[in-house]
gemmi code that builds the backbone of each chain (N, CA, C; Angstrom):
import gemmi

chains = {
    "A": [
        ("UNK", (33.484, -134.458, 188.376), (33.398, -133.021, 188.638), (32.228, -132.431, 187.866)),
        ("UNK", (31.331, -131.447, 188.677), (30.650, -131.158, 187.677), (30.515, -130.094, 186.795)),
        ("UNK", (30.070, -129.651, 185.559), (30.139, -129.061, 184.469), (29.823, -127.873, 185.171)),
        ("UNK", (30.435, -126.568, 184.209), (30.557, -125.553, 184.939), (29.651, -124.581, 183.038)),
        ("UNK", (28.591, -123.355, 183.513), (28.340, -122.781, 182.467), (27.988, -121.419, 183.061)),
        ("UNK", (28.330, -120.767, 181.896), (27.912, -119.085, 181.984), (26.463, -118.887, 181.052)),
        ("UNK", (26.041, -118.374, 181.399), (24.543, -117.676, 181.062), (25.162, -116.309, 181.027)),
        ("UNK", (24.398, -116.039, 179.912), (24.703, -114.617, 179.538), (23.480, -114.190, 179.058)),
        ("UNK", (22.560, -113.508, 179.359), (21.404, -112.850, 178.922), (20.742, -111.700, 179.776)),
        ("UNK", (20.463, -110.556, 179.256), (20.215, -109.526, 179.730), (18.269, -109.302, 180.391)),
        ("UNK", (17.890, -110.205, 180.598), (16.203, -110.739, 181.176), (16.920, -111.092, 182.535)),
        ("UNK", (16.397, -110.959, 183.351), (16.535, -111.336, 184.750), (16.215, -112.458, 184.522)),
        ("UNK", (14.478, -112.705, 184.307), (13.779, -113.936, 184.587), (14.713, -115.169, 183.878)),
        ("UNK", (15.012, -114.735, 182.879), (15.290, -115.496, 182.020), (16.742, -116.271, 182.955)),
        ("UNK", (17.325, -115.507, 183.066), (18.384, -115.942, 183.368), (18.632, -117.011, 184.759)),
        ("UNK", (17.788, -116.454, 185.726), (17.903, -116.690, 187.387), (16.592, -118.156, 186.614)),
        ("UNK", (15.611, -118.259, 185.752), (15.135, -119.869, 185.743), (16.317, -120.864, 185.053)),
        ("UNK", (16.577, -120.538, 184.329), (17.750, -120.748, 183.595), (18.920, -121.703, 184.412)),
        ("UNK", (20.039, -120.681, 185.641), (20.547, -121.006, 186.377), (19.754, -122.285, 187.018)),
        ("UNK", (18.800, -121.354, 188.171), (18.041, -122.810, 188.708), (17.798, -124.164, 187.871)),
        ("UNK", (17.224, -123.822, 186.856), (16.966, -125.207, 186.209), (18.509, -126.097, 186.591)),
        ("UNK", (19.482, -125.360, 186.290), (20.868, -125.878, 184.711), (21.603, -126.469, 186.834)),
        ("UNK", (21.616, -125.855, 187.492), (22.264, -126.219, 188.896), (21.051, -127.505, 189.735)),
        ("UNK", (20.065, -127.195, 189.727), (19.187, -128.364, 190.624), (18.988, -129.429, 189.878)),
        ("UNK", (18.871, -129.396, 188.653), (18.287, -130.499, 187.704), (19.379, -131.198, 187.374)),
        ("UNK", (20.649, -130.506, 186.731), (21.969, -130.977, 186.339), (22.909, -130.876, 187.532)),
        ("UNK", (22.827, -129.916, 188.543), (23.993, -130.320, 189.748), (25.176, -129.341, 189.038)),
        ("UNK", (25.013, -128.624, 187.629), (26.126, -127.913, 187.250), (26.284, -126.835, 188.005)),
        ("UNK", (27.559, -126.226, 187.887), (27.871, -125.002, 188.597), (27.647, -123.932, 187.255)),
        ("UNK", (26.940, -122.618, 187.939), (26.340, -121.758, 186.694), (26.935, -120.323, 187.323)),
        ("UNK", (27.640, -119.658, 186.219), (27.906, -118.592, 186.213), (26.823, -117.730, 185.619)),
        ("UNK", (26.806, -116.361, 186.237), (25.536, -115.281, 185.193), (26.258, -114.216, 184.678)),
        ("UNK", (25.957, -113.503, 183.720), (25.926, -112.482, 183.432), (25.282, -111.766, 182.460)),
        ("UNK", (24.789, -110.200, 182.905), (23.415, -109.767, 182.298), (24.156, -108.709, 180.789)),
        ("UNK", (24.989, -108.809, 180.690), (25.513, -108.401, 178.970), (26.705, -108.949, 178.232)),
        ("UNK", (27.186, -108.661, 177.451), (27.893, -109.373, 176.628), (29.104, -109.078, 176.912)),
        ("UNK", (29.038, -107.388, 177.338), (30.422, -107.196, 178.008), (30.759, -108.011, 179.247)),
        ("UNK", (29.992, -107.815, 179.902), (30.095, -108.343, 181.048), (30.228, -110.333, 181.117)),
        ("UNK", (29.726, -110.460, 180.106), (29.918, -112.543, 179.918), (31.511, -112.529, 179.178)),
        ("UNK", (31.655, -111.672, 178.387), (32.910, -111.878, 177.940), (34.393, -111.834, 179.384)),
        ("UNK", (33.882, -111.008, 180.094), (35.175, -110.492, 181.338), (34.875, -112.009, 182.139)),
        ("UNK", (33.317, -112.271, 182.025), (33.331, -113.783, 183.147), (33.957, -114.805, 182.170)),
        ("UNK", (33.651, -114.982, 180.929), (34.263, -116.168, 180.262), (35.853, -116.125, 180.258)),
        ("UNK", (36.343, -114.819, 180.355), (37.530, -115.161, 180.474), (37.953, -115.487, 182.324)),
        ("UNK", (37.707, -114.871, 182.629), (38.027, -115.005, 184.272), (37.711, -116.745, 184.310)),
        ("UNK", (36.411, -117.338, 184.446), (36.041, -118.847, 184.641), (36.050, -119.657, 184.016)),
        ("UNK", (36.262, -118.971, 182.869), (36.612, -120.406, 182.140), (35.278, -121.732, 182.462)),
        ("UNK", (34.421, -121.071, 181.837), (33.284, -122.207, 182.119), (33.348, -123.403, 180.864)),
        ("UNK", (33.019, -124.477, 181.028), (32.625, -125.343, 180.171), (31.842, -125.045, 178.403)),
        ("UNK", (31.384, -124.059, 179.005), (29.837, -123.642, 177.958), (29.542, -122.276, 178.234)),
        ("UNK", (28.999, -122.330, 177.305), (27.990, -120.825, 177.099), (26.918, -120.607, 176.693)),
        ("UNK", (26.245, -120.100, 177.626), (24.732, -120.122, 177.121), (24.488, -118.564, 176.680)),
        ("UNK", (24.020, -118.233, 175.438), (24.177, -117.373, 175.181), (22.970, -116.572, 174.703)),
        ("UNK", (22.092, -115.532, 175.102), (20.903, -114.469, 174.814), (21.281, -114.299, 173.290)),
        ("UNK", (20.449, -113.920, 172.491), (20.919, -113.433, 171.186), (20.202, -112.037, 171.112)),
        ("UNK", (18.898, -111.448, 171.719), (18.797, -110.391, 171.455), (18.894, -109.608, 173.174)),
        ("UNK", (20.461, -108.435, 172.722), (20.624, -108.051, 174.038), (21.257, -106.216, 173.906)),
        ("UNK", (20.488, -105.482, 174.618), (21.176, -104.565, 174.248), (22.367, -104.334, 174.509)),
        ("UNK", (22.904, -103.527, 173.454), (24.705, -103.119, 173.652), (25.143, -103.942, 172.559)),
        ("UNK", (25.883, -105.244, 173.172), (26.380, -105.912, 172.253), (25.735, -107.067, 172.189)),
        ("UNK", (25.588, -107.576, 171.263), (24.270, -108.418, 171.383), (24.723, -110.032, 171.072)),
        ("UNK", (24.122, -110.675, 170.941), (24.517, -111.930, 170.933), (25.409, -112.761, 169.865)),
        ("UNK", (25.347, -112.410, 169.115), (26.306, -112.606, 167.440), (27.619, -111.566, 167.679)),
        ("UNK", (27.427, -110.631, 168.168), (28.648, -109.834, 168.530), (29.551, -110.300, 169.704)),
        ("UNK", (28.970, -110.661, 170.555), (29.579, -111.278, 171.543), (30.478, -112.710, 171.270)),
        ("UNK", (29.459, -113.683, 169.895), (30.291, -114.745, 170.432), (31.160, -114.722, 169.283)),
        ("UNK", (31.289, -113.065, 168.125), (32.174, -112.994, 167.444), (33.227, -112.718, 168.300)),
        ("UNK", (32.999, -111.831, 169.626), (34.278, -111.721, 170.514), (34.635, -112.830, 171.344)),
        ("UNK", (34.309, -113.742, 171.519), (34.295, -114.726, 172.637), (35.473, -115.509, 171.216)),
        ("UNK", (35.155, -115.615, 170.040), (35.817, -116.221, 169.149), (37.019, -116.257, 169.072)),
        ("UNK", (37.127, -114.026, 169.066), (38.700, -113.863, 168.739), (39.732, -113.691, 169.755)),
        ("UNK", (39.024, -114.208, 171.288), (39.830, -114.051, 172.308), (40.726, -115.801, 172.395)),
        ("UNK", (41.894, -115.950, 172.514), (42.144, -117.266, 172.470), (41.787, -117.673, 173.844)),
        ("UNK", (41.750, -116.976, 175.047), (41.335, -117.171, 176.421), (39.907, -118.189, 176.205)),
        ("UNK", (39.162, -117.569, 174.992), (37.707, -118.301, 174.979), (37.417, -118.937, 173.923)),
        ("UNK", (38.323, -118.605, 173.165), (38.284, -119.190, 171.518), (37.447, -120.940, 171.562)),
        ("UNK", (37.705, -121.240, 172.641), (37.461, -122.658, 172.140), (36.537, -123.333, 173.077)),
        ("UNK", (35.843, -122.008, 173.748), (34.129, -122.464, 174.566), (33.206, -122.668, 174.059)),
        ("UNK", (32.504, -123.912, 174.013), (31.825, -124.455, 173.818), (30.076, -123.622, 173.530)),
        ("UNK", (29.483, -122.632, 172.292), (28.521, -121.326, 172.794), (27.200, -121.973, 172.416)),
        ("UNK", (26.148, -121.909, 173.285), (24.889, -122.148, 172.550), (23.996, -121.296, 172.232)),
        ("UNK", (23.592, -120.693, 171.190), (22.792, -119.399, 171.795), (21.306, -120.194, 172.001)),
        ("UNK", (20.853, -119.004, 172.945), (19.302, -118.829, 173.255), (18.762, -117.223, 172.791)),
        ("UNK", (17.576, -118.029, 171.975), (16.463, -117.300, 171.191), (15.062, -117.082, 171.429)),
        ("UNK", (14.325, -116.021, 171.016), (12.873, -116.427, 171.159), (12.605, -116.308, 169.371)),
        ("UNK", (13.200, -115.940, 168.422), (13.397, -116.455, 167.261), (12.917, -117.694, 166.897)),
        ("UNK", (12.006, -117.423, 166.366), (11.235, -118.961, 166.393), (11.400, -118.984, 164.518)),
        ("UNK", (11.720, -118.291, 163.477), (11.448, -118.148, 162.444), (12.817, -118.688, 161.675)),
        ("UNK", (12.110, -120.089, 160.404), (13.498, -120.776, 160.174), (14.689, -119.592, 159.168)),
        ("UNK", (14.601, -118.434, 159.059), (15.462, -117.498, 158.515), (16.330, -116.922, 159.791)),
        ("UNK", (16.155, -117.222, 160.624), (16.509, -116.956, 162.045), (17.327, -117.698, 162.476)),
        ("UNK", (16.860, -118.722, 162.281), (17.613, -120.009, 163.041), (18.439, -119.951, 162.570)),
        ("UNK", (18.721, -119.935, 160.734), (19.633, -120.542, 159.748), (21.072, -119.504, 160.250)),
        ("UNK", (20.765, -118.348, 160.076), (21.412, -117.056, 160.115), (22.175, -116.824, 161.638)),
        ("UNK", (21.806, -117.353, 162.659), (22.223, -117.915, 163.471), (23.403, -119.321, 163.943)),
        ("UNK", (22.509, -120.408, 163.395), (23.293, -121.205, 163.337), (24.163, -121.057, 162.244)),
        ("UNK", (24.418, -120.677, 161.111), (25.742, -120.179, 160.455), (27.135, -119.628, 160.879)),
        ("UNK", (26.252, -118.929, 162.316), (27.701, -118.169, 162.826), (29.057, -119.422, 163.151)),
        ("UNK", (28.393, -120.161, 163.400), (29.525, -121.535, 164.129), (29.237, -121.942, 165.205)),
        ("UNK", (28.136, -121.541, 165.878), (27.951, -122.045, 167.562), (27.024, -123.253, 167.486)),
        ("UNK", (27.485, -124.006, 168.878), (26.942, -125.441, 168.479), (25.232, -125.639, 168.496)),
        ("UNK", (25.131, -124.696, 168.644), (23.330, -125.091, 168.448), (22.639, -124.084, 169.297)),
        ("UNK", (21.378, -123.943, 168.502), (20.168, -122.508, 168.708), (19.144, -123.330, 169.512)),
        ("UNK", (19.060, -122.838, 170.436), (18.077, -123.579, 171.261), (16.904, -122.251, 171.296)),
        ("UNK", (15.475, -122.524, 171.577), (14.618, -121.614, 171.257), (14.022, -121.802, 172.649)),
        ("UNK", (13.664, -120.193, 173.177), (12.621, -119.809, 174.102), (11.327, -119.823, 173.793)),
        ("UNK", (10.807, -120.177, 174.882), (10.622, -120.456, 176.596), (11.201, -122.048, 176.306)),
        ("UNK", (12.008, -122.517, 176.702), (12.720, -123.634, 176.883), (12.230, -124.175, 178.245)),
        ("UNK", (11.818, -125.530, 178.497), (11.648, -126.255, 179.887), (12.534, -126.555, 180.898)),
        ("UNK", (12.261, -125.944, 182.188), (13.325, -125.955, 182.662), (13.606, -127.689, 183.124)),
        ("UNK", (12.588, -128.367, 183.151), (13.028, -129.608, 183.896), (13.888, -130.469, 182.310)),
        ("UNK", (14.268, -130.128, 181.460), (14.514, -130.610, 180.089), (15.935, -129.810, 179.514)),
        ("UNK", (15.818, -128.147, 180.101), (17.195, -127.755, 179.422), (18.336, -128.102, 179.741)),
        ("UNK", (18.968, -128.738, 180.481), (19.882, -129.502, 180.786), (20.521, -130.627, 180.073)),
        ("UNK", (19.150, -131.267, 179.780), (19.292, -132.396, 178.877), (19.439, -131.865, 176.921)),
        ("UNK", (18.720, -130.981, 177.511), (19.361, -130.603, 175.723), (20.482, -129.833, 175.282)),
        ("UNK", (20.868, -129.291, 176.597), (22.578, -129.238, 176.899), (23.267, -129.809, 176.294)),
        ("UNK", (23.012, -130.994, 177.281), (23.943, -131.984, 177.477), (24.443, -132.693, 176.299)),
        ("UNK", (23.191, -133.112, 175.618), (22.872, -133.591, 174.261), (24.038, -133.049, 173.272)),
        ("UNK", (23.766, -131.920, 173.255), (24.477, -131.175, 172.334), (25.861, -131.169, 172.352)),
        ("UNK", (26.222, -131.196, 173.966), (28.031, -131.302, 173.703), (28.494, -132.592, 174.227)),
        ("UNK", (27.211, -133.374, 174.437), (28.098, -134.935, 174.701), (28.534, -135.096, 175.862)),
        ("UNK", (28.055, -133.944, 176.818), (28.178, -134.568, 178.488), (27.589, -135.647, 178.717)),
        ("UNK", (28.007, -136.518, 179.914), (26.414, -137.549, 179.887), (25.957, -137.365, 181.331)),
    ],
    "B": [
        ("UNK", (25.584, -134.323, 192.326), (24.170, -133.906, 192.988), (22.934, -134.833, 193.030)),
        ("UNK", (22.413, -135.179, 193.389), (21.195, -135.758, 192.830), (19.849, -135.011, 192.281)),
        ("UNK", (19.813, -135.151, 190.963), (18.292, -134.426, 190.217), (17.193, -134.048, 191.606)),
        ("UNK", (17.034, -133.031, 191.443), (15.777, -132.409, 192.005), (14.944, -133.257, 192.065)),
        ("UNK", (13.824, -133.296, 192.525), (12.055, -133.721, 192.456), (11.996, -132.442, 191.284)),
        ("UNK", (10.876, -133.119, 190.769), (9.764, -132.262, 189.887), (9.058, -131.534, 191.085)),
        ("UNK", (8.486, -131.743, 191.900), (7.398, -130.929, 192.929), (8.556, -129.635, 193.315)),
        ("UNK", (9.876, -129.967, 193.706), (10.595, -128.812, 194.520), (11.053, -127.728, 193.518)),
        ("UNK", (11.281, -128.263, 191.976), (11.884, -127.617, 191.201), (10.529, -126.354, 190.802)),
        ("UNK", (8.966, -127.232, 190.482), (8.092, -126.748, 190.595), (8.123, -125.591, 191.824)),
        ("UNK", (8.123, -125.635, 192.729), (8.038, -124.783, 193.783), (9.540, -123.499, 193.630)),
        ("UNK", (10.296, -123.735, 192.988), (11.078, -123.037, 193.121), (11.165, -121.887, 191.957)),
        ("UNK", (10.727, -122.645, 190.690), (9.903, -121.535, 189.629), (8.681, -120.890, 190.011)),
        ("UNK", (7.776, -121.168, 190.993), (6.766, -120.593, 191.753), (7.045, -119.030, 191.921)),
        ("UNK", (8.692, -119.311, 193.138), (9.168, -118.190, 193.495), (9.496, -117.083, 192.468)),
        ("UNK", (10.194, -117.821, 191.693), (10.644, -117.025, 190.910), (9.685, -116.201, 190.104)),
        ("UNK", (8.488, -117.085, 189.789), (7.380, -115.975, 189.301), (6.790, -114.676, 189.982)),
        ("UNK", (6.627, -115.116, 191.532), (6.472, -113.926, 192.059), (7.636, -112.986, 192.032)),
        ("UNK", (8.432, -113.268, 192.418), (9.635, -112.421, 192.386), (10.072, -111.543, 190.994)),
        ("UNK", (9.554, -112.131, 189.583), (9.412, -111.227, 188.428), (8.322, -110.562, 188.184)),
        ("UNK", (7.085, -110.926, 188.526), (6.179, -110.222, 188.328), (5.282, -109.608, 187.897)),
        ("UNK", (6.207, -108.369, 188.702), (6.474, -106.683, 188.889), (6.961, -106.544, 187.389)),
        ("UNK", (7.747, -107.467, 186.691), (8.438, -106.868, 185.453), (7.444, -107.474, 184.239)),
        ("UNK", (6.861, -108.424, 184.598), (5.710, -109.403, 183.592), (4.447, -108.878, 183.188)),
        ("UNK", (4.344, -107.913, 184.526), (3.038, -107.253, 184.413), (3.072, -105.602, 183.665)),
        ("UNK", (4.782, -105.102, 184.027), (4.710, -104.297, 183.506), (5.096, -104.204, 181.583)),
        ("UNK", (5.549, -105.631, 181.396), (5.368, -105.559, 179.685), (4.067, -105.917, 179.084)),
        ("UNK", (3.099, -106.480, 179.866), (2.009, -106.538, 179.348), (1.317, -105.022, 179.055)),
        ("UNK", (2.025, -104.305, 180.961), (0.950, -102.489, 180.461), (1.633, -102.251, 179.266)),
        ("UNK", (2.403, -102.878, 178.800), (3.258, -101.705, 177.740), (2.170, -102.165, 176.277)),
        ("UNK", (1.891, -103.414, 176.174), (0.925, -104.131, 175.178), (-0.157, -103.497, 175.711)),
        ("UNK", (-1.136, -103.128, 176.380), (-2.166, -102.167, 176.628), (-2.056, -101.077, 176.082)),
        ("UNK", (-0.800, -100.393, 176.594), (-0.779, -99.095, 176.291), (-0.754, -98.792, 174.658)),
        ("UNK", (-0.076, -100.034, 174.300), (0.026, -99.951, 172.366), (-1.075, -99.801, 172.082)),
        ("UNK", (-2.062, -100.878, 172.365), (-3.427, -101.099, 172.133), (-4.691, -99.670, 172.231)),
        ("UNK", (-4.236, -99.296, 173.357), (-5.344, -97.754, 173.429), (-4.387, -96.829, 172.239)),
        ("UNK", (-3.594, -96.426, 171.895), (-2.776, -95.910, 171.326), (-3.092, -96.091, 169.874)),
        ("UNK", (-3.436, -97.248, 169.709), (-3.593, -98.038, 168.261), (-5.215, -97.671, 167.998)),
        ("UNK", (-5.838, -97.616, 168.974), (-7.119, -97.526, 168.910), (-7.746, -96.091, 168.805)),
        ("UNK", (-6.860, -94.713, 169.170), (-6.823, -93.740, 168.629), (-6.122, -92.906, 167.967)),
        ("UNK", (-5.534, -94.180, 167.013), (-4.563, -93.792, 166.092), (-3.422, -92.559, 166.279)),
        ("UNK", (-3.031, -93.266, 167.099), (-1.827, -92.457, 167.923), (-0.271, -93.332, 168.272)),
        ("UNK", (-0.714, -94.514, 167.781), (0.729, -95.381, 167.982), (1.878, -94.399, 167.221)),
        ("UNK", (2.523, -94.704, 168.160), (3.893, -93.930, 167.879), (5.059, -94.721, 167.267)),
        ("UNK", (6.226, -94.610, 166.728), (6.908, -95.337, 166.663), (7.538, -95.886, 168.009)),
        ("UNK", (7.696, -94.951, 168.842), (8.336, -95.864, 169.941), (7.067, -96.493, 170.852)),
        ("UNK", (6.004, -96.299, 170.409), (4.758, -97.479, 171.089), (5.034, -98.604, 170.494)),
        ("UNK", (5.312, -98.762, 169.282), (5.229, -99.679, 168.417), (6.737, -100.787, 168.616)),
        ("UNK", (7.586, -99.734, 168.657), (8.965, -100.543, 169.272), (8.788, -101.308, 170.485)),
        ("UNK", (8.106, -100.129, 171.546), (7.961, -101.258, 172.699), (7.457, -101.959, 173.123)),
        ("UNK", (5.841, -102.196, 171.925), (5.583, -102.848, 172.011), (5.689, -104.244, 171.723)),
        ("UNK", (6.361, -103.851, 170.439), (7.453, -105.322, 169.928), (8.763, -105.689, 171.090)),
        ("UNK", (9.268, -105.029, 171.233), (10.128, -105.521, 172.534), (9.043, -106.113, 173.828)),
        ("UNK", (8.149, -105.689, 174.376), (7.005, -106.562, 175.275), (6.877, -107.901, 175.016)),
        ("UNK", (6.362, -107.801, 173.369), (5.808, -109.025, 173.286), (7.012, -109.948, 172.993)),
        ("UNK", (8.027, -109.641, 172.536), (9.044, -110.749, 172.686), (9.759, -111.383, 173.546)),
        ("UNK", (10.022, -110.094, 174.621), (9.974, -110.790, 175.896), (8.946, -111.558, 176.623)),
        ("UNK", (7.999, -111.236, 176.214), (6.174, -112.205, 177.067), (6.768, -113.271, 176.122)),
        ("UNK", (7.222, -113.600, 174.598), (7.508, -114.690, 174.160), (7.946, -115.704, 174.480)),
        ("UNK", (9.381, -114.697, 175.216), (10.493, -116.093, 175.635), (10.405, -116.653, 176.865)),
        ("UNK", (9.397, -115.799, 177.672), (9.611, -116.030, 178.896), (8.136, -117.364, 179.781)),
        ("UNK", (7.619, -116.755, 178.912), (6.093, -117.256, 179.384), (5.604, -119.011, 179.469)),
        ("UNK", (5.736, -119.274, 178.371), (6.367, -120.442, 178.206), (7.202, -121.313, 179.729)),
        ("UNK", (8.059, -120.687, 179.641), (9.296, -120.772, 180.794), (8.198, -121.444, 182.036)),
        ("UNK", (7.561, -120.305, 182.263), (6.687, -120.691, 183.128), (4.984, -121.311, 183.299)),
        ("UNK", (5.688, -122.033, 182.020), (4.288, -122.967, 182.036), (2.853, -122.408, 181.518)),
        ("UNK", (3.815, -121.284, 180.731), (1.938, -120.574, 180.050), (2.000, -120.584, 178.495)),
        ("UNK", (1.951, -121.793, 178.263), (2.741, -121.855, 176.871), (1.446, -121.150, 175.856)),
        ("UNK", (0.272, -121.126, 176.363), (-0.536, -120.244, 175.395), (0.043, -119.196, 175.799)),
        ("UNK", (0.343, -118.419, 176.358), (0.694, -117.273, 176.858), (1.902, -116.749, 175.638)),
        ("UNK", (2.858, -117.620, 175.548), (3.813, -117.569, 174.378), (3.102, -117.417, 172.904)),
        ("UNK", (2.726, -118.059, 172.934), (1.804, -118.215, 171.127), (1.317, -117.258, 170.780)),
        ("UNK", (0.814, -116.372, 172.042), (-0.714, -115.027, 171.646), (0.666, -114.155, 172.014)),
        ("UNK", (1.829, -114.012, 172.655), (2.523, -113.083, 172.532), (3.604, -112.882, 171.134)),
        ("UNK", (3.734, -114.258, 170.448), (4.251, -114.163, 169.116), (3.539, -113.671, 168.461)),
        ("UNK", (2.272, -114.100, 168.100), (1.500, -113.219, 167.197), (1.170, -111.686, 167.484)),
        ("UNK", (1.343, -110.953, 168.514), (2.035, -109.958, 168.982), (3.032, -109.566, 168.398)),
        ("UNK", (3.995, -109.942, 168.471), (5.641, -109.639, 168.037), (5.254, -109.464, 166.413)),
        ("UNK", (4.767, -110.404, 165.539), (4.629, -110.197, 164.443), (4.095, -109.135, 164.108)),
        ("UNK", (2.803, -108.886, 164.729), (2.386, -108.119, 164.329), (2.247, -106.513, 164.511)),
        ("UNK", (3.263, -106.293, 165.728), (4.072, -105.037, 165.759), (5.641, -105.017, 165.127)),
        ("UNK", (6.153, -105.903, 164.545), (7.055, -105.795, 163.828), (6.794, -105.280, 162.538)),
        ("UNK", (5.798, -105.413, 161.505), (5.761, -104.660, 160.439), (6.053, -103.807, 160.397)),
        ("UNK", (6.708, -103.279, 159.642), (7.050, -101.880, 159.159), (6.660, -100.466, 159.578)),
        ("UNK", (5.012, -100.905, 158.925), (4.007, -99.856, 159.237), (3.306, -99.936, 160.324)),
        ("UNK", (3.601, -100.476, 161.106), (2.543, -100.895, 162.334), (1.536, -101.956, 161.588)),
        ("UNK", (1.083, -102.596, 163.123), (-0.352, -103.594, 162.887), (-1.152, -102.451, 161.719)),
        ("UNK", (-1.581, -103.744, 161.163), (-2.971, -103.519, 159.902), (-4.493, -102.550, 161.218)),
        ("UNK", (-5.361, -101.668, 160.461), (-6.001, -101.123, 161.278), (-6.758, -102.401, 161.892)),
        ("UNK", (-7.049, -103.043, 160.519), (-8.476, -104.101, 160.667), (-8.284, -105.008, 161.935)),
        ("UNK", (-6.522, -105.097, 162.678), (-6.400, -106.339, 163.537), (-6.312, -105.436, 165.016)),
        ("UNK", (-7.009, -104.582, 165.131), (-7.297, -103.779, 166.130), (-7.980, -104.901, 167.517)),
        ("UNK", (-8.905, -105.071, 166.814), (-9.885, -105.910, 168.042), (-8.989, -106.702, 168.503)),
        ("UNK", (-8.129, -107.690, 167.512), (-6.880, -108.599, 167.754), (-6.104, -108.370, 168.651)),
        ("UNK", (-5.799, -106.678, 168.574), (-4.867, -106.745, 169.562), (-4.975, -107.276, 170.678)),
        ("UNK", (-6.283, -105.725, 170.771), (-6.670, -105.892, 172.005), (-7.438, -106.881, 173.020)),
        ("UNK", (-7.596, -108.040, 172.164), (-8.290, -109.311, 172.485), (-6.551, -109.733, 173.145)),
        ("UNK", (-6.200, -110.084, 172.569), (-4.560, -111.005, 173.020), (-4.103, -109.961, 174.213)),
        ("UNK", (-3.804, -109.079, 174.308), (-3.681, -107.874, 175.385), (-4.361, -108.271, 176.488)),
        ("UNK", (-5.794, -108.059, 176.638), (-6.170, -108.661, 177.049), (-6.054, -110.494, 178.126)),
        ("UNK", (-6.175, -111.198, 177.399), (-6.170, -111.882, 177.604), (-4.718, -112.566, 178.015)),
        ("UNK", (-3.783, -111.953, 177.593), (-2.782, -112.149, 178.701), (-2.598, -111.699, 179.865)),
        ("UNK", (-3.520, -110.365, 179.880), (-3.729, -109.970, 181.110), (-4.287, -111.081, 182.289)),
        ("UNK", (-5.433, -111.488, 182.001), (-5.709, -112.684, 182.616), (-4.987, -113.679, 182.649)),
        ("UNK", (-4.435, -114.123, 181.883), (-3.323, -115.028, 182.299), (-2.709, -114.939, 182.960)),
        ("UNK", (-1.905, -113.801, 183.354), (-0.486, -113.542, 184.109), (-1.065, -113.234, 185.278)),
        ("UNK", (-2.420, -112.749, 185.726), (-2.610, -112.564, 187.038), (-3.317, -113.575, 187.672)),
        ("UNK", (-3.500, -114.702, 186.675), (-4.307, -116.197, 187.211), (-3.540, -116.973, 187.121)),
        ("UNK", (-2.039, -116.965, 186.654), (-1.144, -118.120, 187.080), (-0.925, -118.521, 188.834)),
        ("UNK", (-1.005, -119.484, 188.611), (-0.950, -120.168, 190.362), (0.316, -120.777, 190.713)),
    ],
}
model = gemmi.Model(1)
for chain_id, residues in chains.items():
    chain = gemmi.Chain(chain_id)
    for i, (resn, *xyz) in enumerate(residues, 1):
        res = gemmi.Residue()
        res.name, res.seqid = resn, gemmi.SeqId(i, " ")
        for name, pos in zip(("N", "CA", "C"), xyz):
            atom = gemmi.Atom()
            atom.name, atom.element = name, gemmi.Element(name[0])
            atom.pos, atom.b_iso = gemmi.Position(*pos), 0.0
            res.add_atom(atom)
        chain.add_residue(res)
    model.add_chain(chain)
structure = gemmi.Structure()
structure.add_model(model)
structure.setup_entities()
């Protein structure tokens, strides 16, 4: 069966290469959504595999979100990656501290993000 | 599923470039507009905000689509409307050199 993920980031572009890449390259099924409110109502509704997650978003932003994605038990235990254009290692650190399995940094390749997905949570 | 081709996946980020654009071109005017602004000492704070929001989006995105200089000259952007006080006067030409020249970029991607 194949892996199912939500994208959550408030960039169009970002999001719709994103999808394409993560569905043609990987064959996964990709959920979107363009805020945090709005990824939180899909993560609970689909129950995706993963989460791909924007970190700078207006409203509620990306650290806020996957503090809520945390305290919902519906999602408590989805798998979150965020995505950054944070390229600065005080960034990263402060980030990856929160608990999510790994900071992946923008402009990411699309023929490659899949695989560094994958990597990360041990799909094969 | 079976993996894409590289050529179709290529062709399908194609689309997608045209289809953003309209929004690529308009964060670059926003890095112009900092730039004349900066140049008669008129940056505002919210020039300066949006222009840091521009260039971080030209950051994450550019790249994406294969303009990875395009990313690099828009970080040094981001930095350098993130200070506090605004860009230093002296990196004026800077700006507007990188401004610039993403301009050309984004309308010569193929």
């Amino acid at each position: 069966m194949a892996h199912s993920i939500l994208i959550i980031d408030d960039e169009d572009d970002i999001r719709e290469v994103a999808a394409l890449s993560l569905e043609t390259v990987a064959g996964w099924e990709v959920v979107m959504a363009s805020s945090g409110a709005q990824g939180l109502a899909r993560a609970i509704e689909y129950q995706p595999d993963a989460i791909l997650l924007d970190v700078m978003m207006p409203g509620m932003d990306g650290p806020t979100t996957f503090r809520e994605l945390r305290k919902n038990p519906a999602t408590a235990k989805i798998p979150v990656l965020l995505l950054t254009a944070k390229v600065q290692s005080s960034d990263q650190r402060r980030f990856a501290d929160l608990g999510v399995q790994a900071v992946l940094v923008k402009p990411f390749d699309p023929l490659t993000l899949s695989t560094q997905i994958a990597n990360v949570l041990g799909w094969s | 599923m079976d993996p894409i081709a590289k050529p179709d996946l290529s062709a399908a980020i194609d689309q997608l470039w045209i289809r953003f654009l309209p929004e690529i071109r308009e964060r670059v005017a926003v890095l112009e507009a900092a730039v004349a602004a900066f140049a008669t000492d008129q940056l505002t704070e919210a020039h300066q905000e949006a222009a840091n929001t521009a260039a971080h989006k030209l950051a994450g995105v550019l790249g994406t689509f294969n303009l990875t200089k395009g990313t690099v000259l828009a970080r040094e952007l981001e930095i350098m409307y993130s200070r506090e006080n605004g860009p230093e006067p002296a990196l004026a030409a800077r700006l507007a050199s990188i401004a610039a020249e993403l301009r050309v970029m984004v309308e010569n991607r193929k």
